[in-house]
N, CA and C atoms of all chains as a GROMACS GRO file, in nm:
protein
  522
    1UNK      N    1  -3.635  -0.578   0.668
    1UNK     CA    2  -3.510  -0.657   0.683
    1UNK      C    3  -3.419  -0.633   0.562
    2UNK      N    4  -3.303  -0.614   0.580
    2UNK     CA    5  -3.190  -0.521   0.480
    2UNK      C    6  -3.186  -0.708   0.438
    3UNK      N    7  -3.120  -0.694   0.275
    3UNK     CA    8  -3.032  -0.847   0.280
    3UNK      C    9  -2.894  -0.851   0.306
    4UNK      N   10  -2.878  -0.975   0.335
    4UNK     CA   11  -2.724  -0.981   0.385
    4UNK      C   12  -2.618  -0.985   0.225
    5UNK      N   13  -2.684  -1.027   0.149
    5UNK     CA   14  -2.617  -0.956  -0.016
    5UNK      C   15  -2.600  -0.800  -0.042
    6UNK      N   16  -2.721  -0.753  -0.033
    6UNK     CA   17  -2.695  -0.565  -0.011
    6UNK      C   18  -2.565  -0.499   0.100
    7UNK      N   19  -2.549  -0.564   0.230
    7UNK     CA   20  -2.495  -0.528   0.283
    7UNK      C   21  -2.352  -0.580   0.257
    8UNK      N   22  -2.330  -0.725   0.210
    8UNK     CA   23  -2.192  -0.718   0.173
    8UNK      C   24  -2.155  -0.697  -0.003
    9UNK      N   25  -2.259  -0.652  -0.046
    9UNK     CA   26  -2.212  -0.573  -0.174
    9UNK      C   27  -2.129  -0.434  -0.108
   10UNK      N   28  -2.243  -0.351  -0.042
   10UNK     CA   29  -2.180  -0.230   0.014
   10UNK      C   30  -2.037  -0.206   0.097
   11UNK      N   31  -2.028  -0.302   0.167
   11UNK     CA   32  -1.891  -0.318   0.245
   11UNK      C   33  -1.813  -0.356   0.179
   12UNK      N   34  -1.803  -0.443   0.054
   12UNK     CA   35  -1.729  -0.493  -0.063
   12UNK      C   36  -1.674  -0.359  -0.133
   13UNK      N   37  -1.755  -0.305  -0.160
   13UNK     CA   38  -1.763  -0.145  -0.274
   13UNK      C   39  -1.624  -0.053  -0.158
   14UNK      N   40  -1.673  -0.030  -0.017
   14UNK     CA   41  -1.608   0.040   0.039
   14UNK      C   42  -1.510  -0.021   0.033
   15UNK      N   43  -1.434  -0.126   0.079
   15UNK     CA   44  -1.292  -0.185   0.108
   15UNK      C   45  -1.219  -0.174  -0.027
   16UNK      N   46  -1.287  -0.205  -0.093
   16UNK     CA   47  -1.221  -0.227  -0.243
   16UNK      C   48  -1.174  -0.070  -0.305
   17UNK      N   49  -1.311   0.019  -0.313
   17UNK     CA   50  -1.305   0.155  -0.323
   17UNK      C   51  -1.157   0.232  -0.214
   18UNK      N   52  -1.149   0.160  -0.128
   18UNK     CA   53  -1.034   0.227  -0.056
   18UNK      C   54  -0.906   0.190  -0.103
   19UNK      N   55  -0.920   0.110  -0.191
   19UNK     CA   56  -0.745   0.060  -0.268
   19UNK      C   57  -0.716   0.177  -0.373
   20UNK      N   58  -0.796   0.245  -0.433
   20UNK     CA   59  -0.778   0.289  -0.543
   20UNK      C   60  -0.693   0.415  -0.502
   21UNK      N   61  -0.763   0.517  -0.426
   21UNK     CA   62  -0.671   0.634  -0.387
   21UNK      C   63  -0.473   0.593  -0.402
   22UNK      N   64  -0.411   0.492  -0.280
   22UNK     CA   65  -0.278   0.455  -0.312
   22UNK      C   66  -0.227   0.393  -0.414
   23UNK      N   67  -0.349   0.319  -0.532
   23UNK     CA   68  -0.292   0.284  -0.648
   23UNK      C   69  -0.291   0.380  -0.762
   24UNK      N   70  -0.358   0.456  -0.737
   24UNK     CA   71  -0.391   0.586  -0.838
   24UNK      C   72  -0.215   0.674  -0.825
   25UNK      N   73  -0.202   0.704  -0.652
   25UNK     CA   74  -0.090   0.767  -0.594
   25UNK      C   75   0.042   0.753  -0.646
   26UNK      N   76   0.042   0.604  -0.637
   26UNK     CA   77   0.173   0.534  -0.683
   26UNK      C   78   0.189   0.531  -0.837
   27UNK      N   79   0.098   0.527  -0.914
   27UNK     CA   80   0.121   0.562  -1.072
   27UNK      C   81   0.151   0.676  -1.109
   28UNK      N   82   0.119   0.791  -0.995
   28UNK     CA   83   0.138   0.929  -1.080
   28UNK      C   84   0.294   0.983  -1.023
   29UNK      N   85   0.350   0.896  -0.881
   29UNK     CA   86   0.440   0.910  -0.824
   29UNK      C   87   0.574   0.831  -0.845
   30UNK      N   88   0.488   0.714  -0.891
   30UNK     CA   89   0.571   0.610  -0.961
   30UNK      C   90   0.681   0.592  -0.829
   31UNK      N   91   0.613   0.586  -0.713
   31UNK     CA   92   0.694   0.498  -0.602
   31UNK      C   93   0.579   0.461  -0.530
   32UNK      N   94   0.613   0.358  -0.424
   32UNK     CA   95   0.509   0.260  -0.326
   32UNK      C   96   0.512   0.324  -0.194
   33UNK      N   97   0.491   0.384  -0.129
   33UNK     CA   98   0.488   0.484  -0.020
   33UNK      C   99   0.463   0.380   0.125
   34UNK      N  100   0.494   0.407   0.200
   34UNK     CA  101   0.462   0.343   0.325
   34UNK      C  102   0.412   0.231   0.349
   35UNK      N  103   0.425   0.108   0.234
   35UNK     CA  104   0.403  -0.021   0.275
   35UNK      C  105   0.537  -0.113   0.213
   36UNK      N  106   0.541  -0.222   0.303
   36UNK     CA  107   0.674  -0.275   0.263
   36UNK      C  108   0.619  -0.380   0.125
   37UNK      N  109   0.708  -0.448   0.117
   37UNK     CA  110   0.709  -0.577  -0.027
   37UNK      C  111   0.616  -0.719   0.054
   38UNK      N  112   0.709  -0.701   0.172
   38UNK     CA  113   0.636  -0.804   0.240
   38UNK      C  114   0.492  -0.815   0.292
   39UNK      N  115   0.445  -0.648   0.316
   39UNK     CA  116   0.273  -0.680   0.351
   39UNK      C  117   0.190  -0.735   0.225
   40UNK      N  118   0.240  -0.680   0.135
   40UNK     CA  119   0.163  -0.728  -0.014
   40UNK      C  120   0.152  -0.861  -0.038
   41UNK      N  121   0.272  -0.954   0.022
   41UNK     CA  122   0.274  -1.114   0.018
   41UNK      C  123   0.194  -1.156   0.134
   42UNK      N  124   0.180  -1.092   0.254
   42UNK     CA  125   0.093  -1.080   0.343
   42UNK      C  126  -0.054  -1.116   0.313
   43UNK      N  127  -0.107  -1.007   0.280
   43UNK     CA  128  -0.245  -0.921   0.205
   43UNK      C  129  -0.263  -1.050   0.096
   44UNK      N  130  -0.151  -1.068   0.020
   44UNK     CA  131  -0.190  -1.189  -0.119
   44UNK      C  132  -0.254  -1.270  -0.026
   45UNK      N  133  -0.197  -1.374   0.050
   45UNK     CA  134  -0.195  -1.487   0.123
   45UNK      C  135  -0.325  -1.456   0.185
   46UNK      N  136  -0.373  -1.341   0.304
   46UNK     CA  137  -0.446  -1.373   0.335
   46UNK      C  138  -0.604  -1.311   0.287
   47UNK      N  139  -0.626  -1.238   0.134
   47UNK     CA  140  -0.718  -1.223   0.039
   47UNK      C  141  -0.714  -1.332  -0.025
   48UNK      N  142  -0.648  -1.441  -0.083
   48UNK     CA  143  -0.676  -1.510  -0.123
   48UNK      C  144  -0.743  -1.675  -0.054
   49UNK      N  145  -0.704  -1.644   0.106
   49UNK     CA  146  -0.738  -1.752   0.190
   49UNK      C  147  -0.918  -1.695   0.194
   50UNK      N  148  -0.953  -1.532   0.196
   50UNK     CA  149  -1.048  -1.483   0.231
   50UNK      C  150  -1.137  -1.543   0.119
   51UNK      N  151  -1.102  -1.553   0.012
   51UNK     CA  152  -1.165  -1.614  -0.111
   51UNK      C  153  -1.216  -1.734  -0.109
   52UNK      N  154  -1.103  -1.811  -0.026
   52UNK     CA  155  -1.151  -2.015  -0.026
   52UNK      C  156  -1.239  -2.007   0.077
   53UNK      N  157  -1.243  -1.898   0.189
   53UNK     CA  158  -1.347  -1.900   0.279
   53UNK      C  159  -1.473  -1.859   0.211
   54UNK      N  160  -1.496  -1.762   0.119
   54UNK     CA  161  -1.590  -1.701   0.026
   54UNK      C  162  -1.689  -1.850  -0.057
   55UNK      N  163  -1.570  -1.934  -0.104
   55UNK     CA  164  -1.608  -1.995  -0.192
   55UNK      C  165  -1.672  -2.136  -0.085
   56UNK      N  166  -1.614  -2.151   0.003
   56UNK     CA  167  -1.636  -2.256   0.125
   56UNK      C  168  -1.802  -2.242   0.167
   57UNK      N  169  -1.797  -2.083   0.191
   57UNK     CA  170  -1.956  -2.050   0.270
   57UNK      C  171  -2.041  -2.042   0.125
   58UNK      N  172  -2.038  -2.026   0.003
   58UNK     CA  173  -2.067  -1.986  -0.109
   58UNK      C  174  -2.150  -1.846  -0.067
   59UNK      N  175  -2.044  -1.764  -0.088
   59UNK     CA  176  -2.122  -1.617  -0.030
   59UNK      C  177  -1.982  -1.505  -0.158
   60UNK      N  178  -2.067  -1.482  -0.244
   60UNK     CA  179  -1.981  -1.393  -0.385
   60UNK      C  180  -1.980  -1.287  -0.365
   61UNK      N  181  -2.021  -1.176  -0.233
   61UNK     CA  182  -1.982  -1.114  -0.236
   61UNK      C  183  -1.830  -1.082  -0.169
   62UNK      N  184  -1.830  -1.191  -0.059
   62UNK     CA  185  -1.658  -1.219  -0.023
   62UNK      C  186  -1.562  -1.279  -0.108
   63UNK      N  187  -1.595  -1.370  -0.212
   63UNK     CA  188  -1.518  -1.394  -0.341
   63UNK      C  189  -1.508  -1.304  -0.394
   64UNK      N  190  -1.597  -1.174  -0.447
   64UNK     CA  191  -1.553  -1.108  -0.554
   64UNK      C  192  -1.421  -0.994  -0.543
   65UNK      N  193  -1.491  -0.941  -0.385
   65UNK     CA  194  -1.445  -0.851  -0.302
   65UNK      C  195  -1.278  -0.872  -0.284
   66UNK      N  196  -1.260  -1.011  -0.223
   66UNK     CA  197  -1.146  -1.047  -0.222
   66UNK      C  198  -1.074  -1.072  -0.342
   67UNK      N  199  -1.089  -1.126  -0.452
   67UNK     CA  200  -1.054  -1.149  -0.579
   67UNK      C  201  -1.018  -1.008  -0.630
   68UNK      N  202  -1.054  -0.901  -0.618
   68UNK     CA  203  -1.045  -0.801  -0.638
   68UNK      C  204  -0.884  -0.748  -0.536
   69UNK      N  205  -0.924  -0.757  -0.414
   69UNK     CA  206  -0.800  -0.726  -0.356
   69UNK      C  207  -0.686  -0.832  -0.390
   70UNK      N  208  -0.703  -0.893  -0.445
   70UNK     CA  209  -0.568  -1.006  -0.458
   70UNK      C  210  -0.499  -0.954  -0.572
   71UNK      N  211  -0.597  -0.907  -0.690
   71UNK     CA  212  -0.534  -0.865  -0.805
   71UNK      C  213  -0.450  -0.756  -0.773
   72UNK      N  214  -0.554  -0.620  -0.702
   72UNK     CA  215  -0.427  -0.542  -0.612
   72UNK      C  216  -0.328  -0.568  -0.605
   73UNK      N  217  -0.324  -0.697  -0.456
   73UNK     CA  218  -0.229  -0.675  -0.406
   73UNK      C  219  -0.072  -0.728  -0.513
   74UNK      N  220  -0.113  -0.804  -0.619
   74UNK     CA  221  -0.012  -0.860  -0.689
   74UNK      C  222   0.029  -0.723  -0.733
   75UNK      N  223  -0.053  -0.631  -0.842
   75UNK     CA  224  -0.038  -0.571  -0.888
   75UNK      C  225   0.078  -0.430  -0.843
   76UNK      N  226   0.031  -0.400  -0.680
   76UNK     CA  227   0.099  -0.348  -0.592
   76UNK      C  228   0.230  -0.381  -0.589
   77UNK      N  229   0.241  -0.496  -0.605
   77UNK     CA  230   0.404  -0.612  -0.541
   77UNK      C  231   0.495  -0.562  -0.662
   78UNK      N  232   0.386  -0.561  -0.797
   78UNK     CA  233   0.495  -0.600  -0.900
   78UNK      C  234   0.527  -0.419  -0.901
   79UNK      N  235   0.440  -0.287  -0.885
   79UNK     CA  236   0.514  -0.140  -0.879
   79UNK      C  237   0.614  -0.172  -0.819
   80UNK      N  238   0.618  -0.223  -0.677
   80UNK     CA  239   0.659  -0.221  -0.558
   80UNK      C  240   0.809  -0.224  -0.652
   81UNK      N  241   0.850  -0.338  -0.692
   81UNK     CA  242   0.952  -0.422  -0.750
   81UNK      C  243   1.007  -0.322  -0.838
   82UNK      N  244   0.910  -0.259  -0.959
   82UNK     CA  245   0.936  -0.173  -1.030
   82UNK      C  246   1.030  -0.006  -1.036
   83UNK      N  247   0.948   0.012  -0.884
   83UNK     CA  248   1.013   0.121  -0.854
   83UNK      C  249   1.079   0.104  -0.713
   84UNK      N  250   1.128   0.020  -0.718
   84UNK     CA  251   1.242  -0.066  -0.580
   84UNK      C  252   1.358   0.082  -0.588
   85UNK      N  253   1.391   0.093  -0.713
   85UNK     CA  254   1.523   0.185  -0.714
   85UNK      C  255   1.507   0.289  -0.741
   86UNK      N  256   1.415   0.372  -0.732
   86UNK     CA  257   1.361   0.505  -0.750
   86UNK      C  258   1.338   0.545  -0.625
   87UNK      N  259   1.246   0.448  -0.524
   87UNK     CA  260   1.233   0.509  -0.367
   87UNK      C  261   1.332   0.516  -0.279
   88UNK      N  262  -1.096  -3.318   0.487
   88UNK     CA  263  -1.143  -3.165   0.457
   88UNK      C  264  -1.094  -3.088   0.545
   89UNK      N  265  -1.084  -2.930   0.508
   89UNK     CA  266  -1.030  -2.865   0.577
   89UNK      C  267  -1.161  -2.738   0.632
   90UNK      N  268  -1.131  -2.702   0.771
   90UNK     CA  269  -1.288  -2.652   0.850
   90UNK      C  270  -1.275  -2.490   0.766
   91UNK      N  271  -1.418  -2.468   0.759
   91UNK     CA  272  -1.427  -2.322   0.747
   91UNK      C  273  -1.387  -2.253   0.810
   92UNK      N  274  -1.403  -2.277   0.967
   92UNK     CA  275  -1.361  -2.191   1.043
   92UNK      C  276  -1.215  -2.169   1.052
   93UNK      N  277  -1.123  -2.264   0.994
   93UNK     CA  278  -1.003  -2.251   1.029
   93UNK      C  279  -0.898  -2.212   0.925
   94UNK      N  280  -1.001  -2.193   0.773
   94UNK     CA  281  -0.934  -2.101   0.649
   94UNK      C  282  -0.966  -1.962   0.710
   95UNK      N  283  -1.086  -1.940   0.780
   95UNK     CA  284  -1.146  -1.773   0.818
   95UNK      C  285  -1.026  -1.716   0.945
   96UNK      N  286  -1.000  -1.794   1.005
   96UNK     CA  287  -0.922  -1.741   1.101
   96UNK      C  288  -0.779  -1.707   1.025
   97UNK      N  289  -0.726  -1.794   1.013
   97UNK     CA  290  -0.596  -1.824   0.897
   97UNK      C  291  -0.612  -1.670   0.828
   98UNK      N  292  -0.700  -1.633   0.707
   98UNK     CA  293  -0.704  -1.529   0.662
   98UNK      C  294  -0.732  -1.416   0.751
   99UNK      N  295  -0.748  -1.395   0.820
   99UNK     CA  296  -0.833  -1.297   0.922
   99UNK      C  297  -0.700  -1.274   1.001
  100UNK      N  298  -0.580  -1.386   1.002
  100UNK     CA  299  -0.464  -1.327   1.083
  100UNK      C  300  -0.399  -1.231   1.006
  101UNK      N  301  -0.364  -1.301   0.822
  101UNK     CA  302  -0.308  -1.223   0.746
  101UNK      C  303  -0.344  -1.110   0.730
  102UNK      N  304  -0.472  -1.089   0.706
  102UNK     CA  305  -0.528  -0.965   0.690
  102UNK      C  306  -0.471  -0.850   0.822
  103UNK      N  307  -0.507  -0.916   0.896
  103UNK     CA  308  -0.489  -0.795   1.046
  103UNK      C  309  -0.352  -0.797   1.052
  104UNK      N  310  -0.199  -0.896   1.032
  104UNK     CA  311  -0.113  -0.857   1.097
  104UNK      C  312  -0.064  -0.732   0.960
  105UNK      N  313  -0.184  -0.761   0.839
  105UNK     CA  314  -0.083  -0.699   0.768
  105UNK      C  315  -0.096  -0.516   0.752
  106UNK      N  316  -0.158  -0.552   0.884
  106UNK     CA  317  -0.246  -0.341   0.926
  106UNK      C  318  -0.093  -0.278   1.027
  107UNK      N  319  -0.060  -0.405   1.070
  107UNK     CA  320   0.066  -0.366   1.159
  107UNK      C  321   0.187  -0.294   1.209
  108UNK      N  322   0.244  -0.300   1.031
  108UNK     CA  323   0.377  -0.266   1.018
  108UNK      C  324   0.374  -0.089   0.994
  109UNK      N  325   0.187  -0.048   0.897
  109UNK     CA  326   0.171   0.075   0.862
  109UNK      C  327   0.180   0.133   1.002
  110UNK      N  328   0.078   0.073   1.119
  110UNK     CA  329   0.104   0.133   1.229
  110UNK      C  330   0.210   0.154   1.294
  111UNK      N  331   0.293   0.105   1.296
  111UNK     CA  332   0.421   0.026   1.344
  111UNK      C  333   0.512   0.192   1.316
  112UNK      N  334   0.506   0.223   1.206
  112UNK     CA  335   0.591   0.272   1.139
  112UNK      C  336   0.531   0.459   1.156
  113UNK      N  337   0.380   0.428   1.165
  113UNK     CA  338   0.302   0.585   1.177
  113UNK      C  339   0.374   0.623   1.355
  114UNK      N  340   0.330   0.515   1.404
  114UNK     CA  341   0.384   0.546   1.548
  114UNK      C  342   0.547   0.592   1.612
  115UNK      N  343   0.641   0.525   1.503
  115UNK     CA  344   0.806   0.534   1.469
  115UNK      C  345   0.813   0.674   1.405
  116UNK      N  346   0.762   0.710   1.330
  116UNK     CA  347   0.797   0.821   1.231
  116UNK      C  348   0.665   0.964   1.278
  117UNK      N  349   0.581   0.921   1.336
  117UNK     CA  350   0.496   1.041   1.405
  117UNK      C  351   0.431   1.085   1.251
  118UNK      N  352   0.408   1.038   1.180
  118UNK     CA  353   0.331   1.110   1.039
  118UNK      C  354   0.277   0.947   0.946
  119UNK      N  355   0.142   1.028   0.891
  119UNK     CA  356   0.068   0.883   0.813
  119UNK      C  357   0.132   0.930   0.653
  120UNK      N  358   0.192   0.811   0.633
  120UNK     CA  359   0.190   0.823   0.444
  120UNK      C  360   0.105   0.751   0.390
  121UNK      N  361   0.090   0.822   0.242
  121UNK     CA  362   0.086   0.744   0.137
  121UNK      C  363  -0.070   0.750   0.122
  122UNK      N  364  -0.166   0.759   0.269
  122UNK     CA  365  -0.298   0.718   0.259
  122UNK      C  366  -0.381   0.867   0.341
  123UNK      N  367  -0.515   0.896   0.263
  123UNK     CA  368  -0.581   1.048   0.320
  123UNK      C  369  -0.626   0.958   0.429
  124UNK      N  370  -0.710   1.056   0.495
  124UNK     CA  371  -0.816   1.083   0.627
  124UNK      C  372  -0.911   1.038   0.577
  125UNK      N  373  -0.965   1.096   0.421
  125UNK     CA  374  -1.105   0.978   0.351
  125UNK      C  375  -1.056   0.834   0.322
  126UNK      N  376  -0.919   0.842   0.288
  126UNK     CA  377  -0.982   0.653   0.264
  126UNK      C  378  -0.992   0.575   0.448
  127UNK      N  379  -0.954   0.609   0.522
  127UNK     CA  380  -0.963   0.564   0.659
  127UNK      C  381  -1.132   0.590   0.685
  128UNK      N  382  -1.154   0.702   0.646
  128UNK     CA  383  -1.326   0.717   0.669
  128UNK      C  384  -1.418   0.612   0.579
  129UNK      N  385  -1.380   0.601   0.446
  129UNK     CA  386  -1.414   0.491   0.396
  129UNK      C  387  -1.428   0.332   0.463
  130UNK      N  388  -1.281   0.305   0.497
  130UNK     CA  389  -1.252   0.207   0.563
  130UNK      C  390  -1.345   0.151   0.638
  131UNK      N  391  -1.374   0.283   0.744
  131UNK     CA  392  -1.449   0.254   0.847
  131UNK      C  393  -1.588   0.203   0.830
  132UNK      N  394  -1.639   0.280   0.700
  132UNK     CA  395  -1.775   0.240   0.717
  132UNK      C  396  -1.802   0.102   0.596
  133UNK      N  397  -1.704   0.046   0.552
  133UNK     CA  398  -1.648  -0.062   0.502
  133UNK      C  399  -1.645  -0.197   0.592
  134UNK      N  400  -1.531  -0.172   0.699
  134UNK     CA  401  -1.498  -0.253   0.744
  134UNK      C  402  -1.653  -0.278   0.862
  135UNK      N  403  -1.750  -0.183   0.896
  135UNK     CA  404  -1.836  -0.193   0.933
  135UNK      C  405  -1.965  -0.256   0.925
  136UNK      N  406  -1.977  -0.235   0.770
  136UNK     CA  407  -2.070  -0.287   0.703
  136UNK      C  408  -2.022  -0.452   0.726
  137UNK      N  409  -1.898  -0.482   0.669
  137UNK     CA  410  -1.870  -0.642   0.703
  137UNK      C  411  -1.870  -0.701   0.819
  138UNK      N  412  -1.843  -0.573   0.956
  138UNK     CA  413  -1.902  -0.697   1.109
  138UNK      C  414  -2.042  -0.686   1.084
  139UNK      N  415  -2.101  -0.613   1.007
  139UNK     CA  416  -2.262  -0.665   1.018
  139UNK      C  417  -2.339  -0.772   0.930
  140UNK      N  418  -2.227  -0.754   0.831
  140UNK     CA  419  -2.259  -0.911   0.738
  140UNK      C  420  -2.242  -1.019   0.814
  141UNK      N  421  -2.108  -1.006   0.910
  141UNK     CA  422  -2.080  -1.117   0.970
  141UNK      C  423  -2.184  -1.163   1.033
  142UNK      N  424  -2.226  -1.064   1.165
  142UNK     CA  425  -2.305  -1.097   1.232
  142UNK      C  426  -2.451  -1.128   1.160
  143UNK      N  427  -2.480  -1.133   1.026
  143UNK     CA  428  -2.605  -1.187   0.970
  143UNK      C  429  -2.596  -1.309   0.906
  144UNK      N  430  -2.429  -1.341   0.862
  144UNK     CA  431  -2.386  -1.459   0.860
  144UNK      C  432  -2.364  -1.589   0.955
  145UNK      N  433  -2.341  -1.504   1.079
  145UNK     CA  434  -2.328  -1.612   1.194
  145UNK      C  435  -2.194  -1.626   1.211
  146UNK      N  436  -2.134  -1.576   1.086
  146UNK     CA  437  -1.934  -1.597   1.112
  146UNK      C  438  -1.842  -1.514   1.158
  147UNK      N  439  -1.816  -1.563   1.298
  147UNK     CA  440  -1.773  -1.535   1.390
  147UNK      C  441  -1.585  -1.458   1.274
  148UNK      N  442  -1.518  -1.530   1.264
  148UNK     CA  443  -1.413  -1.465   1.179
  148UNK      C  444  -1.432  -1.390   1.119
  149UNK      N  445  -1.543  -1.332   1.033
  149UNK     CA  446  -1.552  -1.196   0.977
  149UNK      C  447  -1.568  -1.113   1.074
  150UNK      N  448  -1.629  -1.115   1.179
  150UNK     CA  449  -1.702  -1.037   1.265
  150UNK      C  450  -1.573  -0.984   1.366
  151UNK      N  451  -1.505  -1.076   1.413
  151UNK     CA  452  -1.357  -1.042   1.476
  151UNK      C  453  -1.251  -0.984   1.412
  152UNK      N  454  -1.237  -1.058   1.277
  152UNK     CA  455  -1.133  -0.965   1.219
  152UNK      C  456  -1.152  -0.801   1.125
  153UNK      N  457  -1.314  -0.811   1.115
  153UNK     CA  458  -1.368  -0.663   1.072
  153UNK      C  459  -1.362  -0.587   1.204
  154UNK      N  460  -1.384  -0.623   1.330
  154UNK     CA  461  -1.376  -0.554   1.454
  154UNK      C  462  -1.226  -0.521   1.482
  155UNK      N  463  -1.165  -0.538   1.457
  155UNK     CA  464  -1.023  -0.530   1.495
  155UNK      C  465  -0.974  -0.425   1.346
  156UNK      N  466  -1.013  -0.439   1.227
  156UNK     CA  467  -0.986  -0.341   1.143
  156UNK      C  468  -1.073  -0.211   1.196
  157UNK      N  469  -1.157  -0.198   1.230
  157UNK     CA  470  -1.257  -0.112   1.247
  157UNK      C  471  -1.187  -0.023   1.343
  158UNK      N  472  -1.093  -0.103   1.430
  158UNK     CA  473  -1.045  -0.007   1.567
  158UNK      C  474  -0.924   0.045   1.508
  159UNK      N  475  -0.852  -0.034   1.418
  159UNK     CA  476  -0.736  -0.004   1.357
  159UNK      C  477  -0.790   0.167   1.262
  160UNK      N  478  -0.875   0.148   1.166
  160UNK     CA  479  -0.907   0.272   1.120
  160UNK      C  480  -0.913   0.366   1.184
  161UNK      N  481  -1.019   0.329   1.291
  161UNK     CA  482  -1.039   0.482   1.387
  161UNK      C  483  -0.882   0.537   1.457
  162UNK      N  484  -0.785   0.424   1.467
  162UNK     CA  485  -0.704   0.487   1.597
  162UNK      C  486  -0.611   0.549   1.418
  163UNK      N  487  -0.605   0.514   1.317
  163UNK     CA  488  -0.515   0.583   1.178
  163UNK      C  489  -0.561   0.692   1.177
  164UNK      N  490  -0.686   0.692   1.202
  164UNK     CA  491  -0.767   0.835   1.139
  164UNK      C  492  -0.740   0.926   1.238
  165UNK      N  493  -0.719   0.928   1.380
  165UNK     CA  494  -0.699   1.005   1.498
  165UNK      C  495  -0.549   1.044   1.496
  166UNK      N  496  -0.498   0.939   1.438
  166UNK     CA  497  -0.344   0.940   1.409
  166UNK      C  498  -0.315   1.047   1.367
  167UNK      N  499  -0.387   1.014   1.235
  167UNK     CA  500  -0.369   1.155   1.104
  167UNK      C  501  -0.413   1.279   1.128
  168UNK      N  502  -0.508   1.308   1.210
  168UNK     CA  503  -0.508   1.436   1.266
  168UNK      C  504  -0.431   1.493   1.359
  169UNK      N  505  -0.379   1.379   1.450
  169UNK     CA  506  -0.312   1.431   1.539
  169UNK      C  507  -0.181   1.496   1.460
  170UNK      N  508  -0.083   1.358   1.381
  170UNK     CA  509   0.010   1.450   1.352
  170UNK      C  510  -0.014   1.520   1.182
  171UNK      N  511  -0.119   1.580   1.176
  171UNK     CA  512  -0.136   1.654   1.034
  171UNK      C  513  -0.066   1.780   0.996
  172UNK      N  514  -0.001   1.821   1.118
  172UNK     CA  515   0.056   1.927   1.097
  172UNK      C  516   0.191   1.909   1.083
  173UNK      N  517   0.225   1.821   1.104
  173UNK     CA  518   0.365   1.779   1.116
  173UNK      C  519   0.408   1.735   0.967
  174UNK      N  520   0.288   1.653   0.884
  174UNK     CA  521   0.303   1.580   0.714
  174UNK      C  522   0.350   1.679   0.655
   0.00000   0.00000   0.00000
């Protein structure tokens, strides 16, 4: 029997691991490519709802996971903003 | 108090509508930006791993809204091949 911690460590690692490629992109491009301002307030809102659910079930690998994408997605918002007049 | 089930759904909308607009826009413009063919392969076996947490969790909202990303990846990733010649 796998644990249900192993398995949402691993699915945590992948989702999270998949942010990095377009944040890596956007630093060396220094523009936000194919997502608007508004999915990022989106994504905030609902990674951080994913979190109170995390913290509700007490299950850390959906807190961390999500906590992780929230920082993203702020982080995302504020390039976004940054290079508003470059794209 | 406010139900678990009804922060999980709540987030689980944000999350999914916010897959939307990328599609929205791959389907408008016939070409994927910004994101490879590996992070969608990632995705997949990401967003996979979490309907199976779900389903070891019992929570029905992870399990629906990882199923609905899961289809979203595959139909990006088919996307991106289809129009790869066109990027």
């Amino acid at each position: 029997m796998i644990d249900k911690e192993f398995v949402g460590i691993a699915a945590g690692i992948c989702t999270a691991v998949s942010l990095v490629p377009q944040f890596l992109k956007t630093i060396k491009e220094k523009r936000v490519e194919g997502v608007s301002s508004f999915v990022f307030v989106v994504l905030f809102f609902g990674n951080s709802l994913w979190v109170w659910y995390g913290v509700m079930l007490n299950e850390w690998p959906i807190i961390v996971t999500n906590a992780f994408s929230v920082i993203m997605d702020i982080t995302m918002f504020i390039l976004k903003m940054k290079y508003r007049n470059k794209s």
